[in-house]
N, C-alpha and C positions, 0 to 999 in steps of 0.2 A: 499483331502484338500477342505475346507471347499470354496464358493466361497463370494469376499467381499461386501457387503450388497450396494447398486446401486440405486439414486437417477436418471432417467433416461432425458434426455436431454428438452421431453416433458413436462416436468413438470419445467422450466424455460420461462419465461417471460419477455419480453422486459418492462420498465418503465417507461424510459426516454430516447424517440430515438432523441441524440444528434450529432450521429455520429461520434465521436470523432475521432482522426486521433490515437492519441494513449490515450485515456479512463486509469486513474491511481489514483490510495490513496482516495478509497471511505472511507469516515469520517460519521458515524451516531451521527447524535447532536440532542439530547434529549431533549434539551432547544428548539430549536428552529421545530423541526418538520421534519428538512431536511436532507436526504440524499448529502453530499456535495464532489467533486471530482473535476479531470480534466484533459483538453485537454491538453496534454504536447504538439507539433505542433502546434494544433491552437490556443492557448494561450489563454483559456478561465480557469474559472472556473463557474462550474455548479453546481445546485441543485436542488433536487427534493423531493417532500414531497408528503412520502405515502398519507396519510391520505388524501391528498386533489388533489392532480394529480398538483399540479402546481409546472411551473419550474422556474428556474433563473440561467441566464448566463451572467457571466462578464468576459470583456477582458484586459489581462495583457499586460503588454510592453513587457513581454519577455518570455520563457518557463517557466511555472511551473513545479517543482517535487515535492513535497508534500505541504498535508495540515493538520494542527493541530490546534486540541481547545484547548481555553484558559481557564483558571480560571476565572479568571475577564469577561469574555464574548469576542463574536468572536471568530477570528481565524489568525493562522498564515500559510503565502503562503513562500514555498522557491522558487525563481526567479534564475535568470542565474546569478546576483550580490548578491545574500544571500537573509537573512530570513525579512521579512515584516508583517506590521500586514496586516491584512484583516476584514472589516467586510462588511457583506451584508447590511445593512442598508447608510453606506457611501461610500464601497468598498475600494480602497487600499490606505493602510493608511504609516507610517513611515517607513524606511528603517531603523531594529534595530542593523542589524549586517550581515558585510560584508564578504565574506566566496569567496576566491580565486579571489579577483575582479582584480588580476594582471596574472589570466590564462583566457583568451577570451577563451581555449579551452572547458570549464567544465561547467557545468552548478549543479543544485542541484537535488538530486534523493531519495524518498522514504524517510519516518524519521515518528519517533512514538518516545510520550515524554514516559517518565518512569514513576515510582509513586512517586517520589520525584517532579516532576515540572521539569527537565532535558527534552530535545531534541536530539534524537541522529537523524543522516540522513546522507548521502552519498554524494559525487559529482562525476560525469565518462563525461565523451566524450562524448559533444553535438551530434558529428555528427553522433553517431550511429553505429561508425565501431568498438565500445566497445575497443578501446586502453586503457592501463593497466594507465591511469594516474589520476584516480580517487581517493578519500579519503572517511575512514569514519569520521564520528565527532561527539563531546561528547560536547553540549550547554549549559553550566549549569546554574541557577539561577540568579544569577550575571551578565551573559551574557560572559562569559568569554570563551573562544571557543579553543576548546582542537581539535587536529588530534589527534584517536587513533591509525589510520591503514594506510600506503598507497599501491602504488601499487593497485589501487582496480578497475577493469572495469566496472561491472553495479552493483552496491548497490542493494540490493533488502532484502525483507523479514523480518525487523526490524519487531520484536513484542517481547511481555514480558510475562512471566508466569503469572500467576493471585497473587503469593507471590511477584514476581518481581527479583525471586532469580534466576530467567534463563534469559539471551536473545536470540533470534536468529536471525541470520542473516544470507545471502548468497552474494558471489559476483557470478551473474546467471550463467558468461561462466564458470565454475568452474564443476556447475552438482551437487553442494552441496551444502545443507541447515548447519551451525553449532548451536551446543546448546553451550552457554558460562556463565561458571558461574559470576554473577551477582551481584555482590553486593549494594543494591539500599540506602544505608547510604553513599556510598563515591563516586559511582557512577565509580566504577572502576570494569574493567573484568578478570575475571580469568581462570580456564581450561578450552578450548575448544575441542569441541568433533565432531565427524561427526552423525550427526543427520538422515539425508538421501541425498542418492548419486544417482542420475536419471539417467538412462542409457540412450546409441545414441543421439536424437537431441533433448531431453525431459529438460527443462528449469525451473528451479523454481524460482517464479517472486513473487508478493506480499502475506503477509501470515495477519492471526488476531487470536487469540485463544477464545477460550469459558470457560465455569465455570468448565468443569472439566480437564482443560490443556492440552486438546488437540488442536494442530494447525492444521490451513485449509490454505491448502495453493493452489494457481494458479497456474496451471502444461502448460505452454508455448509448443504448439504443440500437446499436450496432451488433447486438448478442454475439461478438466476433473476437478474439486475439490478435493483435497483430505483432508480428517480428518486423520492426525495421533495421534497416543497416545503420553505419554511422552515419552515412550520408543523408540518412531520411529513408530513405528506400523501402517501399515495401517486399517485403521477401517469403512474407510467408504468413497465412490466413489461419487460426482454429477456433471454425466455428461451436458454438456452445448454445447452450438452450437454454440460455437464460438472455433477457435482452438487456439488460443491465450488469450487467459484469465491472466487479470494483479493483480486485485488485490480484494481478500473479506472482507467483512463485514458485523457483525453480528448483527443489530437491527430492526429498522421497531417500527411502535406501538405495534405491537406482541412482539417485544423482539425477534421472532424467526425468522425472515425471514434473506436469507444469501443475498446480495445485490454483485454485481460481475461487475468491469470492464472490458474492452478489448481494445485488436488493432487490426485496418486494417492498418496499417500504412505500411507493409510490403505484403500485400497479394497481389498474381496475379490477373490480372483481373478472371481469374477461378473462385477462392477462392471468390472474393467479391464477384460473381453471386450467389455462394451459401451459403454461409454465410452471410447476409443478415442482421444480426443483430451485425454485429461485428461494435465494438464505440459507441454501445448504452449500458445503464445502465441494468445487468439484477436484477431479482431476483427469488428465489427461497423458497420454506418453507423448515425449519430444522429441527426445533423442540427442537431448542439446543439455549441457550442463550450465552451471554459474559457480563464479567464480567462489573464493572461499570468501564468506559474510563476514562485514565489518562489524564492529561490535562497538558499544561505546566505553569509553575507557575509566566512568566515573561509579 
């Protein structure tokens, strides 16, 4: 058997040493030049732009879980009270829509719009002990906020085919990544499939796809990348040095460079002696592009 093709750990680079407590949902924005993400505990959002090594970091009132571009420019931050705009030139802007603001237990977690201008994204248990009373949720244009799923512990993995006719998505303690079919006119889900099932203590956390659909996703425990095919398949390994790896992203001025967050939020002091770059931004070269990013249309 053939063995599968290995980007090796060396060949990753620190970018932006922020430290993050838990590093989540790097956004590459073409507009503006920067790599943007963030500290879910220390409540920041950051940014960093290749091109020129400068950073930027802004502090929220409460946990971020994801962040999205917009059409109209900016971005949108989900907080522990729902979805807000966000821009770097003013920073945090309007409170557009309130998402569980009568559960103090939940906060929001991971979310990627579709190619219609829709939002989908998650909510679980702030405190981390992954209790099953999380949701996923479907944002649509209108602003009108749909529960698809409950029962969900940690949201993770939202991404879309390059047609937009797949999503996938994992809830992590699960071990399972699903592929669901898609339909991006009504914005409704259809068969779902298991996509890939990770054995032992192996975690699948934030995923992005490239031009030929395949998903790369962060293997939690696993300090590793992987590219799978449509099929599932693995095709291709970049290990990284950090053993918890949250979330990729594929742009840079090259278009190819894969950009990678992380967490120490959980390491022993062992672990943080040796892993040394874990909550900092990394990057690595691919060679592989992603398609042009959806943006949400509200």
């Amino acid at each position: 058997m053939s063995k599968t093709p290995t980007i090796p750990s060396s060949a990753a680079q620190a970018v932006h040493r922020a430290n993050a407590v838990t590093g989540e949902c790097a956004f590459w924005d073409e507009r503006s030049g920067f790599v943007w993400w963030i500290d879910i505990q220390g409540q920041r959002v950051l940014g960093y732009a290749p091109a020129t090594g400068e950073e930027r970091a802004f502090n929220t009132p409460s946990m971020p879980g994801m962040l999205a571009g917009r059409r109209k420019g900016g971005m949108l931050v989900g907080l522990e009270d729902g979805i807000h705009e966000f821009d770097p030139a003013t920073g945090l802007g309007a409170h557009l829509v309130a998402v569980e603001a009568d559960n103090p237990l939940t906060r929001v977690n991971d979310g990627k719009p579709d190619s219609t201008g829709r939002l989908w994204f998650g909510t679980m248990d702030k405190s981390g002990r992954a209790q099953p009373f999380g949701s996923l949720y479907r944002l649509d244009t209108d602003l009108r906020l749909t529960r698809v799923r409950e029962n969900v512990a940690v949201p993770n993995g939202i991404a879309f085919s390059p047609d937009c006719r797949r999503m996938y998505f994992a809830d992590s303690i699960t071990h399972t990544i699903e592929a669901i079919d898609y339909d991006p006119a009504t914005g409704e889900l259809g068969t779902s499939r298991v996509f890939v099932k990770y054995p032992g203590e192996l975690l699948p956390d934030g995923t992005c796809v490239d031009t030929d659909g395949a998903l790369w996703v962060a293997v939690v425990e696993g300090g590793r990348i992987e590219r799978r095919l449509p099929d599932g398949t693995l095709d291709r390994i970049v290990e990284v040095p950090v053993s918890r790896p949250t979330m990729p992203e594929i742009g840079g001025p090259d278009g190819e460079t894969l950009f990678l967050t992380s967490q120490r939020r959980v390491l022993s002091r062992d672990k943080l002696r040796t892993e040394t770059l874990a909550g900092d931004l990394l990057s690595v070269r691919i060679g592989q592009r992603a398609p042009a990013p959806h943006r949400v249309a509200f």
